[in-house]
C-alpha positions in Angstrom: 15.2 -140.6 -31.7 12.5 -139.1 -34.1 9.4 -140.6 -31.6 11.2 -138.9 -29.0 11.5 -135.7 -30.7 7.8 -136.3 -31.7 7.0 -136.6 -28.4 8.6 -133.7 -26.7 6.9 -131.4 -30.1 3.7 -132.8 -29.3 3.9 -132.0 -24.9 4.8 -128.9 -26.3 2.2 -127.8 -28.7 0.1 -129.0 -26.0 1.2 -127.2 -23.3 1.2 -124.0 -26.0 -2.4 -124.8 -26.3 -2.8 -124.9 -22.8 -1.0 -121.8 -21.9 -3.1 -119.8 -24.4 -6.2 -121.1 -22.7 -5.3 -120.4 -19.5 -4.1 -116.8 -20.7 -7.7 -115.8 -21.8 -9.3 -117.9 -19.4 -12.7 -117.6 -21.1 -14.2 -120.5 -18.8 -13.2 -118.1 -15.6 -15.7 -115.3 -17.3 -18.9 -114.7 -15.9 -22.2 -112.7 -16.4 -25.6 -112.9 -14.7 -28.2 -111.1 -16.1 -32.0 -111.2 -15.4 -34.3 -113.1 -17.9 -37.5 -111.0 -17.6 -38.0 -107.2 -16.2 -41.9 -106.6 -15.9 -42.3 -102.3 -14.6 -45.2 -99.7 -15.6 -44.6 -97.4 -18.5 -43.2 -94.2 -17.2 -41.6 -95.3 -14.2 -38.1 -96.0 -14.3 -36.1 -99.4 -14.6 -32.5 -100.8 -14.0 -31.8 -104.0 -16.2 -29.0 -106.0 -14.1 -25.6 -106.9 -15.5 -23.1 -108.0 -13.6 -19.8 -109.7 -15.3 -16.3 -111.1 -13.5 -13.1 -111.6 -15.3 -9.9 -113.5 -14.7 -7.9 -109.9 -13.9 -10.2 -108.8 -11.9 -8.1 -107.9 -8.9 -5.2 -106.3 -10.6 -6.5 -104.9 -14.4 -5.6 -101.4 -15.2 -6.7 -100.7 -18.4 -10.1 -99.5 -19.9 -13.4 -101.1 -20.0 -15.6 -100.9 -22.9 -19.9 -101.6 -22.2 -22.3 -101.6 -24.7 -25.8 -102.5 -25.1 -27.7 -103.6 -28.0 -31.6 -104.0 -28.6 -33.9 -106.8 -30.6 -30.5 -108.8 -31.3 -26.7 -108.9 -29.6 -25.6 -108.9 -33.4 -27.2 -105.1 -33.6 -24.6 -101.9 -33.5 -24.9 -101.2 -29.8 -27.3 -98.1 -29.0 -25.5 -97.3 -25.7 -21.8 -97.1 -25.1 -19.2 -96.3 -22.2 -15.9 -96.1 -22.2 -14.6 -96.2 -18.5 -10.3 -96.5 -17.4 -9.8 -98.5 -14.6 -7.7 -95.9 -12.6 -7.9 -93.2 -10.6 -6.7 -90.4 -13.7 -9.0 -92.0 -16.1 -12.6 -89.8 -17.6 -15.7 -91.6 -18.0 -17.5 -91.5 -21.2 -21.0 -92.8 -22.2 -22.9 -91.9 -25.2 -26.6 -92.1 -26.0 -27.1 -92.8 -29.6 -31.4 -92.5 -29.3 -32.8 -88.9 -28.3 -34.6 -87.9 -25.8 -31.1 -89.2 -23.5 -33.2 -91.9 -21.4 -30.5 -94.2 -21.2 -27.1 -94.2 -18.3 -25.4 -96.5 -16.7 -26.5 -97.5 -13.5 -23.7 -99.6 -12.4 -19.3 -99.3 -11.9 -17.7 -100.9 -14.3 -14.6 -101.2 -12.1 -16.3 -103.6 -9.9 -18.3 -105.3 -12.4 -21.4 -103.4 -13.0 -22.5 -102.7 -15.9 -26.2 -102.6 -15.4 -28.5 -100.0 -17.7 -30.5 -97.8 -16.4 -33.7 -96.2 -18.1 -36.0 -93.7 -17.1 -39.2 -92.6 -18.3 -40.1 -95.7 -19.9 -42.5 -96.0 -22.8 -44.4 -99.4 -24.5 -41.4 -98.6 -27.2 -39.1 -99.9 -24.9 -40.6 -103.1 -25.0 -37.4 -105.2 -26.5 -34.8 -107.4 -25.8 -31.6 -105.9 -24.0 -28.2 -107.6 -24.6 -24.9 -106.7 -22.9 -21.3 -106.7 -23.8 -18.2 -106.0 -22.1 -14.8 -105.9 -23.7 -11.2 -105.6 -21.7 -8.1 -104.9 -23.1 -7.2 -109.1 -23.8 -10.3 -110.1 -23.6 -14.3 -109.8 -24.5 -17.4 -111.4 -23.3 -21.0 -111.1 -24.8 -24.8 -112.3 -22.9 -26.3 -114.1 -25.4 -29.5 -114.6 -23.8 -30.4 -111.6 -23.2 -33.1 -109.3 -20.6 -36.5 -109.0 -22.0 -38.1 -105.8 -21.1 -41.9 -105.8 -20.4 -44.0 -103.1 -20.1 -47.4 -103.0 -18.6 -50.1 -100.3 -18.1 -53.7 -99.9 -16.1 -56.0 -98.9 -18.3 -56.4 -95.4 -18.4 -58.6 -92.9 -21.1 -56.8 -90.3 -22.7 -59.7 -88.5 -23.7 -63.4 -88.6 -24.0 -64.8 -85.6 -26.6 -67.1 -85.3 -29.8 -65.7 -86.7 -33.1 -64.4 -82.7 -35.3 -65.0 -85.3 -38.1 -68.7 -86.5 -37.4 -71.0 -85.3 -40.5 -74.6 -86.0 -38.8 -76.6 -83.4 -36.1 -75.9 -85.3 -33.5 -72.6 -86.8 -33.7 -70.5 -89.3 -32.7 -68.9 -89.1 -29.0 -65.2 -90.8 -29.1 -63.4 -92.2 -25.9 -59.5 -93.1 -26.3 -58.5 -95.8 -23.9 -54.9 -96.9 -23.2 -53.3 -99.5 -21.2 -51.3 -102.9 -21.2 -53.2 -105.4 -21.2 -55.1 -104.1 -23.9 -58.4 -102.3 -21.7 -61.5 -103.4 -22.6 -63.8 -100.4 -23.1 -67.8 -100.2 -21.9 -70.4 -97.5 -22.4 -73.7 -96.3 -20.1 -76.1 -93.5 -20.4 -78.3 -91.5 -18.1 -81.4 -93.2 -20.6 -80.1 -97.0 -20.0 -78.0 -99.2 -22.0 -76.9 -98.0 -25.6 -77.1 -100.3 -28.5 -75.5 -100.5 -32.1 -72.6 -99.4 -30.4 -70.1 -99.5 -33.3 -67.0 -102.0 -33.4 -63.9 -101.2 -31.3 -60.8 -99.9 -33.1 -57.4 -101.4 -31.7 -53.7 -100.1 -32.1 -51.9 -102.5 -30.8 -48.8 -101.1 -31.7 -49.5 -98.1 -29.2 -52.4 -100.2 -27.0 -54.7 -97.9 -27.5 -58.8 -98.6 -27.9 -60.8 -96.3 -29.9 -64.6 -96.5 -29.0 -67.5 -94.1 -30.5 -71.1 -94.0 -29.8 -74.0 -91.9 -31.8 -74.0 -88.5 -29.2 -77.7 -86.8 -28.2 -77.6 -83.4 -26.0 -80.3 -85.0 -23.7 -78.3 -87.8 -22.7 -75.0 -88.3 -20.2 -72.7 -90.7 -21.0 -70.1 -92.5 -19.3 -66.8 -94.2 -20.8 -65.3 -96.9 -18.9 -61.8 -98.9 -19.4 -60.7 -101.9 -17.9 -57.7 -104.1 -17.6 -56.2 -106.6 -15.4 -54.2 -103.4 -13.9 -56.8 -101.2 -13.3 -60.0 -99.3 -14.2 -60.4 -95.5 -15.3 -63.6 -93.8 -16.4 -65.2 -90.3 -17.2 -68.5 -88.7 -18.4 -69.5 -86.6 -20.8 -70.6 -83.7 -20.2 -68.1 -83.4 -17.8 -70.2 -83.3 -14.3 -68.6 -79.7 -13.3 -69.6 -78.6 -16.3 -73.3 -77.0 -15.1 -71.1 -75.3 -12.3 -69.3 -73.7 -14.9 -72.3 -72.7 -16.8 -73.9 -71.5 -13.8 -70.9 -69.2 -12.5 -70.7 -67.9 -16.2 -74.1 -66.4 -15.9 -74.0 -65.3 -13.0 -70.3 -62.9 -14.0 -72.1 -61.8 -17.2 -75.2 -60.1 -15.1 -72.7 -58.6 -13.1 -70.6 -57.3 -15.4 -74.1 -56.0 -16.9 -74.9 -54.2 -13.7 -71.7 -52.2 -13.4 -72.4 -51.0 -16.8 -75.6 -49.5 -15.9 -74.8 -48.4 -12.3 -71.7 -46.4 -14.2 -73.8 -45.0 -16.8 -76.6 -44.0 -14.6 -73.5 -42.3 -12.3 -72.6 -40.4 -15.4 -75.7 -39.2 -16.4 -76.8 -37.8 -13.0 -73.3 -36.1 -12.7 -73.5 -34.5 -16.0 -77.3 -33.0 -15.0 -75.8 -31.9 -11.2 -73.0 -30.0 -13.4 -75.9 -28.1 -15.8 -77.9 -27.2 -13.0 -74.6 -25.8 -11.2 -73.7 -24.1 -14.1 -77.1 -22.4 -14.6 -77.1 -21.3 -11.0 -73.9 -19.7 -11.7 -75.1 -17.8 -14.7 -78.6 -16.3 -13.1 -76.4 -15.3 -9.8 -73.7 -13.4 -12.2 -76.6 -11.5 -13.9 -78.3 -10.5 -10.6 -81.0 -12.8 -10.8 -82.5 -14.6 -7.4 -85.8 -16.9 -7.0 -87.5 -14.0 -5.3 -87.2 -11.2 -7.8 -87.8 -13.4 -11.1 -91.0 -13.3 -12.8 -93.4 -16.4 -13.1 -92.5 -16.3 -16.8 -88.9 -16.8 -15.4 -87.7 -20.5 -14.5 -86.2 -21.2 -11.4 -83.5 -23.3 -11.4 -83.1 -24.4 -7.6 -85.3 -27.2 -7.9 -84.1 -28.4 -10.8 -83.9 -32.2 -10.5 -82.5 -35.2 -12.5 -84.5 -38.1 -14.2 -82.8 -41.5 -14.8 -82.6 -42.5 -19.0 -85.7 -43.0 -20.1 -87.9 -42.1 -17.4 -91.1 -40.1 -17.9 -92.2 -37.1 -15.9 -95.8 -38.6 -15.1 -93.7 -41.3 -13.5 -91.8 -39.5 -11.1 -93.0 -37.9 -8.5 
C-alpha cells in the first residue's frame, strides 16, 4: 500500500513538474538576432531582433523591450513599454541625449529591432536585447556587435595658433576608420624631417605637422582602405580671392575721388553763380566794367591741386 501511494506521489510530482514546464514553455521561445552590423558613421542602422513566444496568437497583455550596451547584465539604456491591444499607448524612453535611439520594429508581431540614426564611432559597442511578457521573459545573450567604419577624410588643414618659430608649423587633421594613413608633398619636392604622426584612436583621428615656408604649397593627403581625401594649402582659390579683393579696393577708391571731384566742381559752379548774381543786382555788365574790374563770365573751375600753368 505505501509503494503504491509512493508511486501515485511520485507520477504526480512529475506530472506537476511537467505541467509547470509546459506552462512557461521556455524551450518554445525564440530570438534571432544578427551577430555583426558593419555601416559608415553617420548613416543610419537598424540592429535586427526578432523574438516568438508560446502565446503568441492569443496574448493580451503588455510587452516590455529593452536594450542594453557593453553587457546584457547593464541597466538597459532604451526602453518601451507597448499593450498588446487595440486601447493600449505606446511608450519608449531614451535614457542618452541627443534621442538617436527608437524602435524600429512591432512588438505585437515580434519585432523588437532598434533603430539608430546618426551614428557616431561611440556607438561602436555590443547591443543586447530583452523582451519580457506578463508570465514570461527572454534575454539574447550573444548579443549584436555594432561596427563602425569611416573613409578617410581631413577635417582641417591650417597653421599651428601654437607654433613659436617665423615660419611655423602647418597641421592637417585626418579622420577615418581604418585609421588613415596621412602623406605630405610640396610645390619644392618631397619634405623631410617630417615629425612623428600623433594618433587618437579613441576618436581615429591622425594629427600630422610639417615646418610651413610662404614660398612653398603643400598638399595633405589621407588614406584608408575606404577611401582617400586630400587638400592644399594655400587653398588654390585663394589667389582668386586676393585678386578680386584688389581689384574692389581700387574701385571703391575711384568712387571716392569721382565724388569728391563732383563736389568740388559743384561748389565752384555755385560761387560763380552767386557772383553773377551779385554784379547783375548792382548794375554791373562785362561791357561797362573797367579793366581794373574782374569779369566773372569766364570764370572756370580747376580740379584739387591743379596749377594754372597746367591748364589751358
Amino acid at each position: 500500500m505505501f509503494s503504491l501511494k509512493m508511486q501515485e506521489f511520485l507520477l504526480g510530482l512529475l506530472s506537476l513538474i511537467f505541467n509547470f514546464k509546459g506552462s512557461t514553455c521556455s524551450s518554445r521561445w525564440s530570438m534571432t538576432v544578427q551577430a555583426q552590423v558593419n555601416v559608415s558613421m553617420g548613416q543610419r542602422v537598424v540592429l535586427p531582433c526578432v523574438f516568438t513566444h508560446p502565446k503568441q496568437n492569443n496574448y493580451t497583455s503588455n510587452i516590455n523591450v529593452s536594450w542594453m550596451q557593453d553587457s546584457y547584465k547593464n541597466p538597459p539604456f532604451f526602453k518601451c513599454i507597448f499593450w498588446n491591444n487595440t486601447n493600449g499607448q505606446d511608450n519608449c524612453s531614451d535614457a542618452r541625449p541627443p534621442k538617436r535611439f527608437f524602435l524600429h520594429g512591432n512588438p505585437r508581431k515580434g519585432d523588437i529591432s532598434l533603430g539608430i540614426t546618426n551614428l557616431q564611432f561611440t556607438d561602436t559597442k555590443q547591443y543586447f536585447c530583452r523582451v519580457e511578457l506578463k508570465y514570461d521573459s527572454f534575454l539574447n545573450t550573444t548579443g549584436t556587435l555594432l561596427h563602425i567604419t569611416a573613409p578617410a577624410q581631413i577635417i582641417s588643414l591650417d597653421l599651428d595658433s601654437e607654433a613659436t618659430d617665423q615660419s611655423g608649423m602647418l597641421t592637417c587633421i585626418a579622420q577615418g576608420k581604418p585609421l588613415p594613413d596621412v602623406k605630405w608633398s610640396s610645390s619644392s619636392g618631397s619634405l623631410k624631417d617630417v615629425p612623428k604622426n600623433r594618433n587618437d584612436y579613441s576618436n581615429f583621428i591622425v594629427i600630422s605637422s610639417v615646418p610651413f615656408s610662404d614660398q612653398d604649397v603643400y598638399t595633405c593627403q589621407a588614406v584608408n582602405l575606404l577611401g582617400r581625401a586630400e587638400r592644399t594649402y594655400p587653398p588654390k582659390d585663394s589667389g582668386l580671392l586676393l585678386w578680386f579683393s584688389a581689384l574692389g579696393s581700387l574701385l571703391l577708391l575711384g568712387i571716392v575721388v569721382f565724388v569728391v571731384v563732383m563736389i568740388t566742381r559743384r561748389r565752384c559752379s555755385q560761387r560763380a553763380v552767386q557772383q553773377h548774381m551779385e554784379n547783375v543786382q548792382t548794375g554791373k555788365t562785362s561791357t561797362d566794367q573797367d579793366n581794373d574790374t574782374p569779369v566773372y563770365a569766364n570764370v572756370k573751375c580747376y580740379p584739387v591741386g591743379a596749377k594754372m600753368n597746367d591748364v589751358k
